[in-house]
Structures are given as structure tokens and as C-alpha cells.
C-alpha positions in Angstrom: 6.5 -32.3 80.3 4.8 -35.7 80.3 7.3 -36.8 78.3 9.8 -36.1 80.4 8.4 -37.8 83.4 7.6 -40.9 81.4 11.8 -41.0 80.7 12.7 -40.6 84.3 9.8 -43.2 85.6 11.4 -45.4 82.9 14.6 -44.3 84.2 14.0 -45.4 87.7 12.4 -48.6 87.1 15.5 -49.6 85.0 17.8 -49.2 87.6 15.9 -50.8 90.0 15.3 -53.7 88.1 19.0 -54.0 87.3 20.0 -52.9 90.9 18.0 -54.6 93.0 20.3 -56.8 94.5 22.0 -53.7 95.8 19.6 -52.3 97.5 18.5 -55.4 99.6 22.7 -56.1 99.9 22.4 -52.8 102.1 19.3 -52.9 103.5 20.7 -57.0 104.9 23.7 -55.0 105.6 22.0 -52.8 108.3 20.3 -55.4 110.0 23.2 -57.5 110.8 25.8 -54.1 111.6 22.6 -53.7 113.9 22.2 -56.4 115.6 26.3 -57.0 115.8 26.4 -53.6 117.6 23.5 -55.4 119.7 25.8 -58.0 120.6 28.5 -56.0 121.0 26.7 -54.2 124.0 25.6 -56.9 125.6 28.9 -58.9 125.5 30.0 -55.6 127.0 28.1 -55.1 129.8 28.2 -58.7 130.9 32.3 -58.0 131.0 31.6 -55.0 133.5 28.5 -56.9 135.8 30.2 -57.3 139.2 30.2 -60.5 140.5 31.7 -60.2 143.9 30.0 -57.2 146.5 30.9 -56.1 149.7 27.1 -54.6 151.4 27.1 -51.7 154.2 24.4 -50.1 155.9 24.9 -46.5 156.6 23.4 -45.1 160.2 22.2 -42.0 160.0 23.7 -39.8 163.5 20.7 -38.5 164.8 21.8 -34.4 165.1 23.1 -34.6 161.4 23.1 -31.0 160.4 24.2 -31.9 156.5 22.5 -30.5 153.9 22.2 -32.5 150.4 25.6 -29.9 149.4 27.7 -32.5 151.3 26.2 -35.4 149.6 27.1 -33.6 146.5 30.9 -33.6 147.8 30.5 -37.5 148.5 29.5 -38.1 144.6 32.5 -35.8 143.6 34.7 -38.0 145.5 33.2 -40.6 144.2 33.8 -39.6 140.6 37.9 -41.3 141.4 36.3 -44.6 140.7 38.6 -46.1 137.7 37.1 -49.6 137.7 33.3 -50.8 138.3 30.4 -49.0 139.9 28.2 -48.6 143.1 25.3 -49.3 144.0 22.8 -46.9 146.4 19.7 -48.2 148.2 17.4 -46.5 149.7 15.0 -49.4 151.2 11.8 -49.7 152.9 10.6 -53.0 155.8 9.1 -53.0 158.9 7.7 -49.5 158.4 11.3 -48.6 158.7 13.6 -46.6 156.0 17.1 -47.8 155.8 20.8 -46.7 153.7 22.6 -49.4 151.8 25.6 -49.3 149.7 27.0 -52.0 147.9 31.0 -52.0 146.5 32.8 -54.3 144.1 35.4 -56.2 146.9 38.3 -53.9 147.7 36.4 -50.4 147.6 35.9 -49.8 151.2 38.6 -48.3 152.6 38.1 -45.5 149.0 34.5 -45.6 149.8 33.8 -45.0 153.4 36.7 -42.5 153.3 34.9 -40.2 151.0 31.3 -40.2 153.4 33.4 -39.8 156.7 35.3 -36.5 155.0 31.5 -35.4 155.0 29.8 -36.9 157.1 32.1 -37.7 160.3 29.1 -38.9 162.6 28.4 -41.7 160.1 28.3 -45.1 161.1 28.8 -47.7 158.2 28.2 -51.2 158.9 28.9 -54.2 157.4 26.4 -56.4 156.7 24.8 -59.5 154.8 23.2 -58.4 151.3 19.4 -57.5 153.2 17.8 -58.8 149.8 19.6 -62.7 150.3 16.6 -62.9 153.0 14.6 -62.8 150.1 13.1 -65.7 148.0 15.8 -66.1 145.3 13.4 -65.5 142.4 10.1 -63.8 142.2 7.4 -63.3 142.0 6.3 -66.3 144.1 3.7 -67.9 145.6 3.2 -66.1 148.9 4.7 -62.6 147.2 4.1 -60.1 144.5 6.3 -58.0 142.9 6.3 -54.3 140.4 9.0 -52.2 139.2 10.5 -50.5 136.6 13.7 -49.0 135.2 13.6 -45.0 135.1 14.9 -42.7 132.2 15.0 -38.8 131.7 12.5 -37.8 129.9 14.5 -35.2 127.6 18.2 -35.1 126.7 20.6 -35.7 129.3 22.4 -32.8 129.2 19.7 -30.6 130.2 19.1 -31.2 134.2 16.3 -31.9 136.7 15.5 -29.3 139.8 17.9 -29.9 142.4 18.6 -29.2 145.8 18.8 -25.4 145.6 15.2 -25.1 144.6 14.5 -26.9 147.9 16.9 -24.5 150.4 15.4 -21.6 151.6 18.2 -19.2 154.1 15.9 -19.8 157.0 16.5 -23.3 158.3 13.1 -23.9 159.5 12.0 -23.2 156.2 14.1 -25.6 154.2 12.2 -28.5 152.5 13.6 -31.9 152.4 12.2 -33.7 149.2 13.5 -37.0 150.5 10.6 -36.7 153.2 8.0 -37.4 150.8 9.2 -40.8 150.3 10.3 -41.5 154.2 6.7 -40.4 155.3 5.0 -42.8 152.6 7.0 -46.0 153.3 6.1 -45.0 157.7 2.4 -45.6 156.6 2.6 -48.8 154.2 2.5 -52.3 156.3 5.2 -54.2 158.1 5.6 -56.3 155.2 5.8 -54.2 152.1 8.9 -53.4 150.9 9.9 -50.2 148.6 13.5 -50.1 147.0 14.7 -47.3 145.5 17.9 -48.5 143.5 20.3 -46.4 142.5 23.9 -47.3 140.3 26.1 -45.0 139.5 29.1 -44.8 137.2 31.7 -42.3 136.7 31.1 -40.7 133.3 35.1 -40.2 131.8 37.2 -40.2 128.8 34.9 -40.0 125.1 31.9 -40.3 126.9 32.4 -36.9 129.4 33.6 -35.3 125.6 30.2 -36.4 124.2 28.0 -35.3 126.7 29.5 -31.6 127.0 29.3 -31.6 123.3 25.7 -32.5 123.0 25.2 -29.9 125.5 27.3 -27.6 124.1 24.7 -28.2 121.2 22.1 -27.2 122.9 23.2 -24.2 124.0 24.2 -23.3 120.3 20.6 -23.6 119.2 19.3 -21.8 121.8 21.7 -18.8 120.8 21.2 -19.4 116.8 24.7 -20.5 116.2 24.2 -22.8 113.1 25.9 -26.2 113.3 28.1 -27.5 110.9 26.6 -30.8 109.4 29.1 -33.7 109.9 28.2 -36.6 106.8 28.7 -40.3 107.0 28.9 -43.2 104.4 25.2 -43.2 104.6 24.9 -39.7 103.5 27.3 -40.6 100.5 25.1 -44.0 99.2 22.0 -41.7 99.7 23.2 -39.2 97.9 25.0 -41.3 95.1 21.4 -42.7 94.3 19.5 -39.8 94.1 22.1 -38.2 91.7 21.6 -41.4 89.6 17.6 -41.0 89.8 17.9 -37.5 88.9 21.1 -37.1 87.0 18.8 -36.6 84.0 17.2 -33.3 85.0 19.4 -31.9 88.1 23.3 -32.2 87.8 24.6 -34.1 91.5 24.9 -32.5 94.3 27.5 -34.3 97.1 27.6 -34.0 100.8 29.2 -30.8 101.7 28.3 -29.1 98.3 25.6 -27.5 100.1 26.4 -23.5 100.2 25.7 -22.4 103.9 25.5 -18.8 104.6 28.5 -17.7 107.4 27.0 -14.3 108.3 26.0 -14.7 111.9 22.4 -13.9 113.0 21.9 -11.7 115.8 18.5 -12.9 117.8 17.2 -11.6 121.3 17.4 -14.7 124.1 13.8 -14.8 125.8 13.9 -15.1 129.7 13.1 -18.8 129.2 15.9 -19.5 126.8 18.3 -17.7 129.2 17.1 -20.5 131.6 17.5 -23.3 130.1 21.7 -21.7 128.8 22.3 -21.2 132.2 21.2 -24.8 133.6 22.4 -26.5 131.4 25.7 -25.3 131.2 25.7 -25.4 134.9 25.0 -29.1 134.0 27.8 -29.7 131.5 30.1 -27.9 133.9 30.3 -30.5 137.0 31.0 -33.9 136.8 28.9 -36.5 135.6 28.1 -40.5 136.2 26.4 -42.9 134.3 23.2 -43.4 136.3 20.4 -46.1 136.5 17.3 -46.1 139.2 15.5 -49.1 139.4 12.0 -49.3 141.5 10.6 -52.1 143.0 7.7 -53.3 145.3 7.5 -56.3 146.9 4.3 -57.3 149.2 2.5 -60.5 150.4 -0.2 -61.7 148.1 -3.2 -60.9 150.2 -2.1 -57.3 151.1 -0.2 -56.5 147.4 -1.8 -53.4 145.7 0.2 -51.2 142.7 -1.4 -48.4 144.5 1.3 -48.1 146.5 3.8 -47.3 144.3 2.4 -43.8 143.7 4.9 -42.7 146.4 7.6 -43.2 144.0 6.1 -41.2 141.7 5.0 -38.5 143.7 9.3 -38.3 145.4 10.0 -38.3 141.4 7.5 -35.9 140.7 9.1 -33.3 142.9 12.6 -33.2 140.6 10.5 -32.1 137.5 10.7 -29.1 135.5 8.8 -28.6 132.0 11.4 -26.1 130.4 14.1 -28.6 131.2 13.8 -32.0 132.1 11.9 -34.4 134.8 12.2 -38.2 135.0 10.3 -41.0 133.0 9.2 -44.4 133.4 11.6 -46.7 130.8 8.5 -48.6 129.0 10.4 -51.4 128.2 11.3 -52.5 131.6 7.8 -52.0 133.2 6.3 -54.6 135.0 3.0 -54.1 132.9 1.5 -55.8 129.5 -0.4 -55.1 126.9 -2.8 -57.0 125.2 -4.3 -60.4 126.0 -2.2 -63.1 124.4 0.0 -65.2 127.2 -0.6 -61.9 129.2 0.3 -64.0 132.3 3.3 -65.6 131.0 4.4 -62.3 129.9 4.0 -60.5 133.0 5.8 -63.0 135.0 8.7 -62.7 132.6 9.0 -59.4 133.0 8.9 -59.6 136.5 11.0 -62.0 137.0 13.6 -60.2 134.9 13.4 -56.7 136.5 13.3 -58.8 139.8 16.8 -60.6 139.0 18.3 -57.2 137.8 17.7 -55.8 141.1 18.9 -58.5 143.4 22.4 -59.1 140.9 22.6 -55.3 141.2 23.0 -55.2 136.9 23.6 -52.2 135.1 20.3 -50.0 133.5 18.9 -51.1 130.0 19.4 -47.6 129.4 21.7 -45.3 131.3 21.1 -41.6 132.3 23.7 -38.8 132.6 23.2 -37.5 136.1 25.5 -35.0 137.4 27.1 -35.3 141.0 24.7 -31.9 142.0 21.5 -34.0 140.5 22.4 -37.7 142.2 22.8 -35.6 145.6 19.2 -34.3 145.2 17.5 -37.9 144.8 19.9 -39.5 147.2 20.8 -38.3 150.5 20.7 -38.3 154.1 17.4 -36.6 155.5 17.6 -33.2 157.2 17.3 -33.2 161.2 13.9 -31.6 160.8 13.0 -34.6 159.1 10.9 -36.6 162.2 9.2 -39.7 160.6 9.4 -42.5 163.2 10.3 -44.7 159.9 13.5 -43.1 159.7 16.5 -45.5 161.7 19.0 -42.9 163.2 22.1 -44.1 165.0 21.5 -43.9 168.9 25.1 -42.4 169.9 27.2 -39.6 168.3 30.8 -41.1 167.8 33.6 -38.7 169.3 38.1 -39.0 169.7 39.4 -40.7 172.3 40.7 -38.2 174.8 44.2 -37.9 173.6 46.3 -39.0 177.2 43.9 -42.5 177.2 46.6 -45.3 178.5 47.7 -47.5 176.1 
């Protein structure tokens, strides 16, 4: 028995010693298909950064009767978009909450027609990007600045609560999540502002296939259904050294030799597991975007305080659900660091960068799946009930000309 490990030690150090350059030929080879594919992406998304945009407020009619189901039409509309992407704002100054949209040029007419077939009383306005008033880097000075990129915090194919969790059959006792955030930005100070960022992206072509396959997955697992393994050229190298290591003692065994039993397994679904199949292929069954929300605060120096920003996590809060998924803060885009050494310079790098993101409107680091019935639920227009003097509402309700007006 000794014997026999002593060959295969002796075995193994032989080829490593007259292999070695092999190994480190593929371990080099990794790090620079890595960082190509690194390049790649960002090469990528600076191709698809939009460089001219057309900004709109939206006015909110004040007897709106829409619930977040029509917003959900808007985003299905939406999902025509060939080329680009949008950006949604939901933005708080002067103790006041206001709707932006921004378009790549030449999307308005596609645009506005898509929130008019839902929301007729609309009005949408042209304006001047709101965040030009801004200093055109911080932080500064005379302000401070946090924010952060937001992720899910499981796969995205399995969804967040949405709106339905919310409705109740008796108006009065409907609850509109988007309050939570309305009321906190009516008690911060004239001169904080909160921005809740949203950028979508229809999700099409190999992308949509991949996502309804991952979830597709999921739901497999959940029902026992085994998976068939699919190998790569990783799985062949691995498995043409350990036959070499072992060939002494074991004959080889290749990718696919493996015997797999066919019989299917019949297993009881718990109440849970039923859950989770159901939402998630509710997910995987309506269309999807690409999604990013970015969150940012902005205050004067002598009034800044990160306690603030607890009111986007309490209106983030509300979308969570253990058994399937909530949303996450994306560590890497933070405007926090750790440690001590050129902590300052650091900081201000990173919050610089998050800053500059936000104001060029750029794609996430990392992009969520979100579908339109999810995006709906995190951005919408507030219910009527919904009172907060923050909250600007149009002062009119637009109506047809009467149809024998003179020409």
C-alpha cells in the first residue's frame, strides 16, 4: 500500500516538473481571456451610453384614479424599444417630489404615446435636465453627496412582491408603497435632495432565452427534475489531468461518461415550494428589461447627515420577500470605505464616480432582470389617496375641444 503511494507521489511530481510550463501557459491563459472579456464589456457599454437626451417632467392630474396595473401597461409598451434605453426619476427638492423621464433624441412621440394610452390626464413637459442646475462634479465644497447602485439579492428570475400584495378590493383600504418614500422626502429640508434613478432596457433576443432558462431551472429543482450537465473545454483539460494523475490506479473517466440514472423521482411539493413555482414562473412569463437603480443624496455641508437615506431603504424594504427575492445594496458602488489608508481620497473617488454615473445617466455596473409587473411596483404614479403636500399634482384636468369649435 505504501508502495503504491510512493509510485503515484513520484508519479505526480514527474509530471509536474516536466509540465510545468503547461500549467502556468493556462493559468496566464485565464487571466488575459478574463480580462479581454473585461474589455470587451466595457468597450461595449461605452458603444450603447447615450450621448444626446431629450428630459420631460411628468405632472401628475390631480383625480388620477390609476392604479400601478396601468403603469405595468406603460413598461409593456415600452418593451418596443429596439435601440437605447430610458431613464426614470423619481426626485426630491424643495420638500417637493417630482417625475422625470429622460429619452435618447427622437423617442418622444413613441414615448409619450405609450403614458397618454394610460394615463390620458398626463401632462409631460419639456424641460432642461433639472440636475444641469447642479455643480458639474461632486462632492464639493458647499455640498455632500451618498449613493449607491442596487442589485437583487437572489437570482433574477425569481421576483420581488409586487403591486398585488399592496391592493386590497376595498379602495380605501389599498396601500400605496410609493407613499413611504413621498412622505419621507415632505419632511427632509428645502435643500436635500433624494433621487431615485431608474434605467431600463428591454430584455430581447439570447438574453430573454437565458433568463427563461435559468428560471426554467429553477423550477426543475424545485420539482426534482435532474439537469443534464452541459461540459466545456475546461471540464475536458480537468479531466485530461486527473486521468494522467491517476491513470495508474483508476482507468479515465471523460466528460459524459458519467452513468446518470433516467428513472424519474416522484417527490411531494411543500406549500412553500409551490410558492416560489408559481412566482417565478409568473416572473419568466411577462416581459422583462434590463434594469439598474441608482440612489443618491445630495445636501449642503452643514445640514448633510447619511441618516437620511434610511428612507430608501425603508421604500426598498417594502418589496422584500425571504422565500423569493428582495433588493440589495451593490457593495462595489457604495459610497463607503473600508479601512484607513487614503480613506479620504478614496471616498471622494467613489463619490465622484457614482456622482458622474448619475448625472451622464450610464448604464448599472451590474444589471438586474426586472419584469414590466416588478418595475411598475417601484415606479409609479401615487394613488389619489395619497395626500402628502410634497407631492406636485397638475392644477387642471385636460379635456377635447368641443367638436363644432370654429376653425
Amino acid at each position: 500500500m505504501i508502495s503504491d503511494i510512493y509510485i503515484i507521489w513520484s508519479f505526480i511530481k514527474t509530471a509536474f516538473r516536466e509540465f510545468w510550463w503547461f500549467f502556468l501557459f493556462i493559468v496566464l491563459l485565464k487571466v488575459v481571456l478574463d480580462l479581454r472579456k473585461k474589455s470587451k464589456i466595457k468597450r461595449e457599454k461605452e458603444k450603447e451610453e447615450i450621448k444626446e437626451w431629450e428630459s420631460f417632467e411628468i405632472i401628475v392630474n390631480p383625480l388620477i384614479l390609476q392604479t400601478p396595473k396601468a403603469m405595468e401597461g406603460v413598461f409593456n409598451g415600452l418593451h418596443a424599444l429596439e435601440k437605447g434605453y430610458l431613464v426614470l426619476e423619481i426626485v426630491g427638492f424643495n420638500q417637493e417630489v417630482h417625475f422625470f423621464i429622460h429619452l435618447p433624441k427622437g423617442l418622444k412621440n413613441f414615448v409619450e404615446s405609450q403614458f397618454y394610452a394610460q394615463y390620458p390626464d398626463l401632462e409631460i413637459i419639456p424641460i432642461k435636465d433639472w440636475l444641469s442646475f447642479l455643480p458639474p462634479t461632486l462632492p464639493s465644497k458647499q455640498l455632500d453627496t451618498w449613493g449607491t447602485e442596487i442589485v437583487l439579492e437572489k437570482a433574477n428570475q425569481f421576483p420581488i412582491r409586487t403591486y398585488e400584495y399592496f391592493e386590497e378590493a376595498k379602495e380605501e383600504k389599498r396601500i400605496d408603497p410609493i407613499a413611504n418614500l413621498i412622505e419621507s422626502i415632505s419632511n427632509a429640508s428645502e435643500k436635500e435632495y433624494f433621487i431615485f434613478q431608474l434605467i431600463i432596457r428591454p430584455l430581447v433576443k439570447d438574453k430573454e432565452k437565458k433568463f427563461r432558462e435559468e428560471g426554467q431551472k429553477a423550477i426543475d429543482i424545485k420539482l426534482g427534475r435532474k439537469e443534464k450537465k452541459v461540459y466545456n473545454w475546461v471540464d475536458w483539460i480537468f479531466s485530461f489531468f486527473k486521468n494522467l494523475l491517476v491513470a495508474i490506479a483508476i482507468p479515465p473517466v471523460w466528460p459524459g461518461d458519467e452513468t446518470t440514472s433516467e428513472t424519474s423521482v416522484s417527490i411531494s411539493v411543500s406549500s412553500i415550494d409551490k410558492e416560489i413555482i408559481e412566482a417565478v414562473n409568473s416572473k419568466i412569463s411577462q416581459l422583462a428589461f434590463e434594469s439598474g437603480i441608482r440612489l443618491c443624496y445630495i445636501a449642503p455641508r452643514d445640514i448633510y447627515s447619511e441618516i437620511s437615506i434610511a428612507s430608501f431603504y425603508a421604500y426598498l424594504k417594502q418589496f422584500s420577500l425571504k422565500n423569493l427575492n428582495s433588493f440589495a445594496i451593490n457593495n462595489k458602488t457604495i459610497t463607503k470605505v473600508e479601512g484607513w489608508f487614503l480613506k479620504n481620497q478614496k471616498l471622494y473617488l467613489k463619490k465622484y464616480q457614482l456622482f458622474n454615473a448619475l448625472k451622464d445617466k450610464k448604464l448599472p455596473q451590474k444589471a438586474m432582470v426586472l419584469s414590466s409587473q416588478e418595475l411598475a411596483t417601484i415606479y409609479h404614479f401615487p394613488l389619489l389617496k395619497v395626500k402628502s403636500p410634497a407631492l406636485v399634482r397638475g392644477v387642471f384636468r385636460k379635456g377635447e375641444p368641443p367638436f363644432n369649435l370654429p376653425k
